[in-house]
N, C-alpha and C positions, 0 to 999 in steps of 0.2 A: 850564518846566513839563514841557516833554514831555523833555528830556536826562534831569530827575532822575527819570520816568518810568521808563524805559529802564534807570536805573543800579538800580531798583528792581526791576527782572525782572531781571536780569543776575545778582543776590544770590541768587535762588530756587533750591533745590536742581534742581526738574525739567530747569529752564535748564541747569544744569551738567550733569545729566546727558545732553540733549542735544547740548550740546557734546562731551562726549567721544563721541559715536555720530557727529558727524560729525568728528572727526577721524580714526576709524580708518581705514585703507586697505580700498578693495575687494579683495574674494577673486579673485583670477585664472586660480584652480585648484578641480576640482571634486572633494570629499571624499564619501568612500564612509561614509555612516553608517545603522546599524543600524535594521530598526523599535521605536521605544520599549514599544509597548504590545503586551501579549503577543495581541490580536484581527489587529494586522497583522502577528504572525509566525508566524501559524496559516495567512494565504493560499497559502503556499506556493511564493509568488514568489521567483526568484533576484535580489538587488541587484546591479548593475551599475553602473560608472563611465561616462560617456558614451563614453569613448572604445570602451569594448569594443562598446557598443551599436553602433557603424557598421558592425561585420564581421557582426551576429547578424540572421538571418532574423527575420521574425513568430513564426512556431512557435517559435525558440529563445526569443527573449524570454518569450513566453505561458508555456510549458510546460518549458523545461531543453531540452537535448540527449538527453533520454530515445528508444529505441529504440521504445517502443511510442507515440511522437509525443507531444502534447500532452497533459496532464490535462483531465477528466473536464468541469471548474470553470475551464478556461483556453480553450476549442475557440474561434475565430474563427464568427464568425456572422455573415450578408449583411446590413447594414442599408437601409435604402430612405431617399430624401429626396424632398421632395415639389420640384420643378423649376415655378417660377411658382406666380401666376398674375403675382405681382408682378416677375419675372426681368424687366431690361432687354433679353434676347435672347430672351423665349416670343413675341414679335410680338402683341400680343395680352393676350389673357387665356386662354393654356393653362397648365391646369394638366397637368402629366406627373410622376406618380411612378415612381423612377426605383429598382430594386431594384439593391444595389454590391456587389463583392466587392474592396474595397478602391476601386480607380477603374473597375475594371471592371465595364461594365454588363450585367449578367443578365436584366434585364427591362424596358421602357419599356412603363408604362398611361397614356394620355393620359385626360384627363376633358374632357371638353365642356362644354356650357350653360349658361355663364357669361355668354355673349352673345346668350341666346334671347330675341328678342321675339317671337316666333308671329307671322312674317309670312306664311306658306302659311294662315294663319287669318283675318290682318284681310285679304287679301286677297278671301276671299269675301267680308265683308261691305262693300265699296268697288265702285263702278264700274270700267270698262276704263280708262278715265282716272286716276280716283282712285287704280288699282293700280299704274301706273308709278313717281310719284316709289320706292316700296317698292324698286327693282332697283337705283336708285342705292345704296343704305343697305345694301347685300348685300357684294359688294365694293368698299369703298370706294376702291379705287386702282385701278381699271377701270371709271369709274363709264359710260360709252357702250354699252361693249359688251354689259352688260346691259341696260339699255334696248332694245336691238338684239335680242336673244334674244326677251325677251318682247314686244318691236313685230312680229317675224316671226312670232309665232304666232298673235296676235290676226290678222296679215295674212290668213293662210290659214286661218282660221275666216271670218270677212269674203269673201275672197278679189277682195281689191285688190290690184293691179295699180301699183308704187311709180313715180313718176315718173323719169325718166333721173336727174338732174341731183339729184337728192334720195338715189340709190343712191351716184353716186360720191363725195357729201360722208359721207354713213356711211362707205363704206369707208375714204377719207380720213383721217378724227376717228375710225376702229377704230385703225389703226397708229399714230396719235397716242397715244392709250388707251393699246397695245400696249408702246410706248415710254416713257410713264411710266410703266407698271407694271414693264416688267424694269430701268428705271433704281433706281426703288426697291428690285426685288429683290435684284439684284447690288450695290446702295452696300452697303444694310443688312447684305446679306451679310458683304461685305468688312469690317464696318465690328464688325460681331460678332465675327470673329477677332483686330481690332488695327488696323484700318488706316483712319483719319477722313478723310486726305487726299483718296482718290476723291469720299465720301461729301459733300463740304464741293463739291468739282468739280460732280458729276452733279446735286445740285439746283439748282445756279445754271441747269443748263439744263431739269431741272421746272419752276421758278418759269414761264420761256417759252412752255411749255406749257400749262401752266397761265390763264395771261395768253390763251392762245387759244380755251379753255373759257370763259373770262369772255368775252370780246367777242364773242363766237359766240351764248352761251346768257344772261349775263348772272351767272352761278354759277361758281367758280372748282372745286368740288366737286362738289353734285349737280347736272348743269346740266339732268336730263329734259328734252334736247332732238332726243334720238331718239322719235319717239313711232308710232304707228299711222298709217297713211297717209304716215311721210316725216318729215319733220320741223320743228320749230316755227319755225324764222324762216329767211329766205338769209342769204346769207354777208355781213356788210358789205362795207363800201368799201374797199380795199385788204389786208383779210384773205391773199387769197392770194398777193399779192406779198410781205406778212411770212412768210409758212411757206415762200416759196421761197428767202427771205434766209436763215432758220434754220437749214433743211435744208442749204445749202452750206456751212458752218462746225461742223455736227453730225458730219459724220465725224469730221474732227480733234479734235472733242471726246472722241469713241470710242477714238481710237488714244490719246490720253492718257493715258483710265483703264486701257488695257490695258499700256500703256508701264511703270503703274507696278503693276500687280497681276499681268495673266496672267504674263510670268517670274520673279515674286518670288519666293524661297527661300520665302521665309515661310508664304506663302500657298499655295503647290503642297507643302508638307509639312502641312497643315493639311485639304489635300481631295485629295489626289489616294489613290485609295485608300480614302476616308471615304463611307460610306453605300452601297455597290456594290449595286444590282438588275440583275440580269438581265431578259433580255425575256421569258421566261416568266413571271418573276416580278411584272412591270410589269402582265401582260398579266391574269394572276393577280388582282391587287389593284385592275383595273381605273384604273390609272394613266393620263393623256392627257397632252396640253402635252407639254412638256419634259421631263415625269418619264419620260414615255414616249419620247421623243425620244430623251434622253440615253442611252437601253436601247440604242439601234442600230433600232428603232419605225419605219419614216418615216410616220407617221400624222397628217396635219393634214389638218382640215375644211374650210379653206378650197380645196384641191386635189380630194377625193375629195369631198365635196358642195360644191361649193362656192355659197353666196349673195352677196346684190349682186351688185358689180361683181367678185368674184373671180376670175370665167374672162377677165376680159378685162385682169389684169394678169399679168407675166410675176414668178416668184420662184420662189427656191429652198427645199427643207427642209433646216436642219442639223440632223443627228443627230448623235451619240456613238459611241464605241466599246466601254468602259469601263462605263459606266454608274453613276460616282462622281461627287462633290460638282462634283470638277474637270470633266467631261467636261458636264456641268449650267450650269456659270457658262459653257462658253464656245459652246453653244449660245444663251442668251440673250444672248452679246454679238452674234454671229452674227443672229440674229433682231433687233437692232435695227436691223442694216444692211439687212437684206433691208425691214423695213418702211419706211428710208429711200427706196428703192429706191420701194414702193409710193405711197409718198405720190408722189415726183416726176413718176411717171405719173399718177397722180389730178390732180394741176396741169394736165398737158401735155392731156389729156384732159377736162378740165370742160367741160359742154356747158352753155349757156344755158336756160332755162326756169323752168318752177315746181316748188315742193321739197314738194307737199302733193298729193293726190288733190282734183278739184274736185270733193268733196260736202261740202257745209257741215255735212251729218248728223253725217263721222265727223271731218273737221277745222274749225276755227271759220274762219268768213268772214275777210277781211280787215279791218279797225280803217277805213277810210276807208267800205269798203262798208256798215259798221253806221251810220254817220253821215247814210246816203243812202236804206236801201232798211229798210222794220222788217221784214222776214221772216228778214235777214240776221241784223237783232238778235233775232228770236224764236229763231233756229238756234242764236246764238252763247249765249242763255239755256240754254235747252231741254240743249245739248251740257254744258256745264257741271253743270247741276243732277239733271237725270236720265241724262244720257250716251245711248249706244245701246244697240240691243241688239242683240246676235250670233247667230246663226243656230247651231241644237242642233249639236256634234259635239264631236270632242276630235283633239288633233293633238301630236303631238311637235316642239319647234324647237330644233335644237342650234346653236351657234358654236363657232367655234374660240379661246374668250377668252383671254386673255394667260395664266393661269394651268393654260388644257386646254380639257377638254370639260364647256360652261356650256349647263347643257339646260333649257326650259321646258316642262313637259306642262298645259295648259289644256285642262278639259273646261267647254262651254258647256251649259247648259240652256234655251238661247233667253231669255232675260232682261237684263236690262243687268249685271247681275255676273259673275262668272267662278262655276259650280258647283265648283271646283277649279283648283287652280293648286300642282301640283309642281313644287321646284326642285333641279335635279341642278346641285350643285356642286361643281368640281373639287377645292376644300381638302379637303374631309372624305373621300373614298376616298385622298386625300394623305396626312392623317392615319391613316387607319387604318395604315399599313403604317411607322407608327413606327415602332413594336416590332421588327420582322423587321429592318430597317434600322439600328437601334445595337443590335442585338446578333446579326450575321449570323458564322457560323462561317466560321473561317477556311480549315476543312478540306475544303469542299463541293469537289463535285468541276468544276462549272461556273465557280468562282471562282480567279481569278488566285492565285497564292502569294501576291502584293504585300502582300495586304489579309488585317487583323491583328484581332483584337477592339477591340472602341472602347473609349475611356477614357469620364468623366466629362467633359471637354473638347471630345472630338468630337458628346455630344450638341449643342453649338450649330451646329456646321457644319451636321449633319443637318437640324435645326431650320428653319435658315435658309437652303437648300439648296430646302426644300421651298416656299418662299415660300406665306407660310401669311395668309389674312385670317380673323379670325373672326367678320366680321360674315355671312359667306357660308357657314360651318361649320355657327356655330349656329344659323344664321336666326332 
């Protein structure tokens, strides 16, 4: 049934004519033909064979070889593309329209509030309490160190007094923080120009980290266990003999990633050169972190004010020279060692005691003492449901967060809520200074010859260069 099927379509004229269509040979050569209809030979375009197209400019093609340049109805025009929100390398949800002349970039407009949730707003209406998990959910790949910003500010409205042993596990769990966030920074980086190998390396040693956030606070992500008065539980039981085992094997893990990226052809033609600020220009745009660093800056908070335990560890600042992509990535490799550094003193250094202020007003009793005594249990109610309340004033509290300067301005009105709660984040003055940054002139007179106009290409080094969160942008 189905042969004589077959011998039945075979018969069919269409059949035949496909058969002769595919017996012809392909064309191997490419034939100059005319426009048919007299509407396309009124454009006044010249035909050309492909081959002559290889030798002819833009303008030749557009317009002839005419002396007075292109026609009227031919002239090249800049078009714009809009860059994310959806881009695998916008980190995020940025969107950036991106104005071209050809690959060249003329203009970068970033757009924001794609990830607004009014957190400077529910903050007023939440307790001191209530407002903290909110700093996790700001950066989320630094989730400590903000905790830490806004626990020292409520501190000095309060004006308590943080236990020994509760300051040098903050500082500790900051360089932790510090270290996974420039490990993300720099894979991702990498990993945006072409290179997955690091990136596949550096989170096997996140995951570890990570793994120390959970058994610490219980949360592998937001763990709110920096909080007002110190912080929410001690350290368990063999905690810090793991971080001293990790830490002796994390350099070599460092010299790895740089074995295969800092002397890569690839990767030094891709940033070295790309995104160039000067330190005016840093100073200008109000740039901190790295961005500032990388300028030749040496500006970190933790030296020049420094909190916690900061005076009482020894580290260096690396700065830049340059003030490009490249001079940016090897500051934050630099800065994970120095934090290596801090943590191992924070070890050698732990002192014994309690991690909390004993007022059960502003931290909860201990879970045995509720069991025994009910006042403990009315504190540990009372704390929870109405919180405390803070005495009238307002107070600036900066850090030095993995990504800059992460500032909290709290103003109190003597009630249990915050009357205000400003957050200075370092992405968004990062952001601003897109613009200037893919598409800086090569002619300036402060700027090296090296560095060239940016292509279409080099916006993602910039991009990712700037190590951008947008949960902290847009709040």
């Amino acid at each position: 049934m189905a042969s004589s099927l077959l011998r039945t379509l075979a018969r069919t004229p269409a059949n035949k004519s496909a058969s002769r269509l595919l017996s012809r040979n392909l064309a191997t050569t490419s034939v100059l033909r005319k426009p048919d209809t007299e509407a396309a030979q009124k454009t006044g375009f010249d035909y050309h064979t492909v081959e002559d197209l290889h030798g002819m400019t833009a303008h030749e093609i557009l317009g002839g070889p005419s002396k007075d340049g292109p026609k009227e109805d031919t002239k090249m025009r800049h078009f714009t593309v809009n860059f994310g929100p959806q881009h695998p390398a916008a980190h995020g949800v940025l969107r950036m329209i991106l104005e071209l002349n050809g690959e060249e970039i003329l203009r970068a407009d970033p757009h924001i509030g794609l990830l607004h949730r009014g957190t400077e707003k529910l903050i007023e209406y939440k307790t001191y309490i209530q407002a903290l998990p909110y700093f996790d959910r700001l950066d989320y790949v630094s989730m400590m160190t903000n905790e830490l910003c806004y626990s020292l500010a409520v501190e000095k409205l309060l004006n308590v007094q943080v236990p020994e042993r509760a300051q040098w596990i903050r500082t500790m769990f900051g360089e932790i923080t510090r270290i996974l966030n420039h490990l993300m920074a720099v894979l991702t980086h990498v990993m945006d120009v072409g290179g997955l190998t690091p990136f596949l390396w550096g989170f096997e040693e996140r995951e570890k980290l990570m793994e120390f956030y959970e058994r610490v606070s219980g949360a592998r992500l937001h763990a709110a266990y920096v909080r007002p008065g110190g912080v929410a539980f001690d350290l368990p039981h063999g905690l810090l003999e793991d971080i001293h085992k990790w830490s002796t094997q994390f350099a070599s893990r460092i010299d790895e990633i740089e074995e295969v990226v800092t002397g890569n052809r690839i990767w030094k033609e891709r940033t070295i050169g790309i995104g160039p600020v000067t330190a005016k220009e840093a100073l200008d745009y109000s740039f901190s972190g790295v961005m500032l660093r990388g300028s030749g800056v040496p500006w970190d908070l933790r030296k020049v004010a420094p909190y916690d335990k900061y005076s009482e560890v020894e580290f260096d600042i690396p700065i830049g020279k340059n003030g490009d992509c490249y001079d940016r990535y090897l500051c934050r490799v630099q800065e994970m060692r120095e934090s290596l550094s801090i943590i191992n003193q924070c070890l050698n250094k732990m002192p014994t005691g309690v991690v909390k202020v004993d007022d059960h007003k502003l931290t909860p009793p201990p879970r045995a003492m509720m069991k025994e005594s009910m006042e403990s249990l009315i504190h540990h109610f009372k704390l929870f449901s109405e919180g405390y309340s803070v005495p009238p004033g307002e107070t600036y509290s900066a850090i030095e967060a993995p990504k800059g300067e992460m500032g909290v301005y709290l103003v109190s009105d003597g009630t249990n809520r915050p009357y205000r709660c400003s957050i200075r984040a370092p992405g968004f003055a990062h952001l601003a200074g897109s613009d200037f940054m893919m598409r800086h002139p090569s002619d300036a007179d402060d700027i090296p010859l090296i560095y060239t106009d940016h292509m279409l290409a080099d916006a993602v080094a910039i991009i990712g260069t700037m190590d951008l969160v947008f949960g902290e942008v847009d709040r």
